[in-house]
C-alpha positions, 0 to 999 in steps of 0.5 A: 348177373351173379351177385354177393349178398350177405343175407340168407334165401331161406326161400329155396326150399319153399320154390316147388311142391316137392322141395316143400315136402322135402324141407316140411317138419310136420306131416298129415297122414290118414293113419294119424286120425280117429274117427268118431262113430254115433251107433243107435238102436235100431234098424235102417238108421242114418239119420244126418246130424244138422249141425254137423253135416256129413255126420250121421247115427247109424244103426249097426245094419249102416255100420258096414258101409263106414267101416269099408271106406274107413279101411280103404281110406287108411284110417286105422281106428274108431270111437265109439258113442251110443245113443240108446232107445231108453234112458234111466236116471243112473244110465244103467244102459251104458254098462249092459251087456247088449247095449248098443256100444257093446254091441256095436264093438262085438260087430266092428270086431268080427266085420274089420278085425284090424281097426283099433275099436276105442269106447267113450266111457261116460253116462251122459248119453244113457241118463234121463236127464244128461249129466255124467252121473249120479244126480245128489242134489241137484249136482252129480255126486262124484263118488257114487259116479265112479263104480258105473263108470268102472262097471262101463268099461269093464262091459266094454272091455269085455265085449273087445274093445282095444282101448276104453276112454273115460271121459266124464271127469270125475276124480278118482275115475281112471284109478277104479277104472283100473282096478276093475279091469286087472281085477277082471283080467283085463290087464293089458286093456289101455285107458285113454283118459279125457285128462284135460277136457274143459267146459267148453261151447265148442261141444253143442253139435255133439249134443245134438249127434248124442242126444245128451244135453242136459236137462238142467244147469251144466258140467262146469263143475267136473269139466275144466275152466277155460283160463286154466292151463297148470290145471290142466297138467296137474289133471293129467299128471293125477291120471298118469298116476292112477294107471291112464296110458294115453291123454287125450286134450278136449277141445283142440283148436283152441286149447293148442298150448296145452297140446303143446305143455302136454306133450312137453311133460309126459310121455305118453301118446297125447290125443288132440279132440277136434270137436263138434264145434269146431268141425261146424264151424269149417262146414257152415263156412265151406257151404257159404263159400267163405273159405277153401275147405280142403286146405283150411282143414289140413292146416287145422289138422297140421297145427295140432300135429305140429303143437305136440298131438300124436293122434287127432280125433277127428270129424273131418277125418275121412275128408282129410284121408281123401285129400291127402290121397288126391295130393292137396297141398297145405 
């Protein structure tokens, strides 16, 4: 029997997958993620992280074999980590010129040269003792920290990478960044910036995949204080100022309001970090059962598309390009 109503069926469009589709105002798609990459020195390495199953350091002899299944899956770009054999107390390997990032970008780009190849630019990896620079009593001294990071990306830079991404959080770094490069000629080299990268428990499994804990205190000095969000627009505002292109906000998931206040004040690409932790915590729940791990990880993934991030690095990215391919419904 046909009836009247004064309400709205605003469940019409929610009645089969493709009405669903049709009416849905964020989407996933692989090209939308970055995938982080671990490269160590060495030959015959695939060593699987503990905390962070499905992830390994590879030696460049196990690159090839990522990069396949990353261009048949869609996922147009990488970002780059070293983890070299020897370290120092300045982490004088990051900048060399056969360092294993250096090297690594050099055989990403004769064996796939249409992947957009991005290099993490920080010391901590490199140092004798973990921390993102130069040690000056017992902390890390910011100015003496900034030409190692300016001589890093220009390394970088100079080995191919499309993209260099400092993520140490000294002040001034993305302004001497980017002196060097134009110095260098290296105009149209973008930077995307860690702008808003907070102290944060959710990187512990990273540390493990990097081999970069320090050996003492922590980086609550450089890195952001969790309870601060107009912190963290003033951050990204000084790095748009000294030349950055893109922002990138660390970690995601529990940091979507500033997804969403970056997004609303720049206009620039803003990158969502979906870090170690947070990827450990979907698997650890996935293995015991607890949880649909497909669709728990593309929600994930959608809320921080919907919060304003135009691109996600990812862990879980070669997973999500799988399912996405195989029609799995959020």
């Amino acid at each position: 029997m046909a009836t009247t109503t004064s309400f709205q069926r605003t469940r019409r469009l929610r009645q089969s997958p493709a009405l669903r589709a049709f009416a849905r105002e964020t989407s996933l798609s692989a090209s939308d993620f970055i995938y982080p990459l671990f490269v160590i020195e060495g030959e015959g390495i695939r060593n699987e992280i503990s905390s962070m199953p499905g992830q390994f350091q590879l030696s460049l002899d196990n690159l090839d074999a990522e990069l396949d299944e990353m261009i048949a899956l869609g996922i147009p770009a990488v970002l780059l980590f070293g983890i070299p054999t020897e370290k120092d107390e300045i982490g004088s390997g990051a900048w060399a010129e056969d360092g294993i990032v250096q090297r690594a970008v050099r055989h990403i780009r004769e064996r796939a040269p249409q992947m957009l190849i991005i290099t993490d630019v920080c010391a901590c990896e490199y140092t004798s003792h973990g921390h993102c620079g130069i040690i000056v009593d017992g902390s890390v001294d910011n100015d003496q920290t900034l030409p190692l990071l300016a001589k890093t990306a220009l390394s970088h830079a100079r080995a191919g990478a499309d993209i260099v991404a400092p993520s140490d959080m000294m002040d001034g770094r993305v302004s001497i960044i980017r002196h060097a490069l134009d110095d260098a000629g290296f105009v149209n080299t973008p930077i995307m910036s860690y702008a808003a990268k907070y102290a944060s428990a959710y990187y512990g499994p990273f540390r493990e995949a990097a081999e970069s804990t320090p050996t003492f205190g922590d980086r609550r000095t450089h890195q952001m204080d969790s309870g601060n969000i107009r912190e963290a627009m003033r951050e990204i505002e000084i790095d748009m100022q000294e030349g950055a292109d893109a922002i990138i906000v660390k970690p995601a998931l529990s940091y979507l309001d500033v997804v969403r206040a970056a997004r609303e004040r720049v206009d620039v690409p803003v990158v969502a970090y979906n870090v170690s932790g947070e990827y450990a915590m979907v698997k650890a729940a996935a293995r015991l059962g607890w949880i649909d791990e497909p669709r728990l990880t593309l929600e994930t993934m959608l809320s921080m598309k919907r919060a304003g991030a135009d691109r996600i690095i990812s862990y879980h990215a070669k997973d999500v390009a799988r399912w996405l391919a195989e029609g799995v419904e959020v």
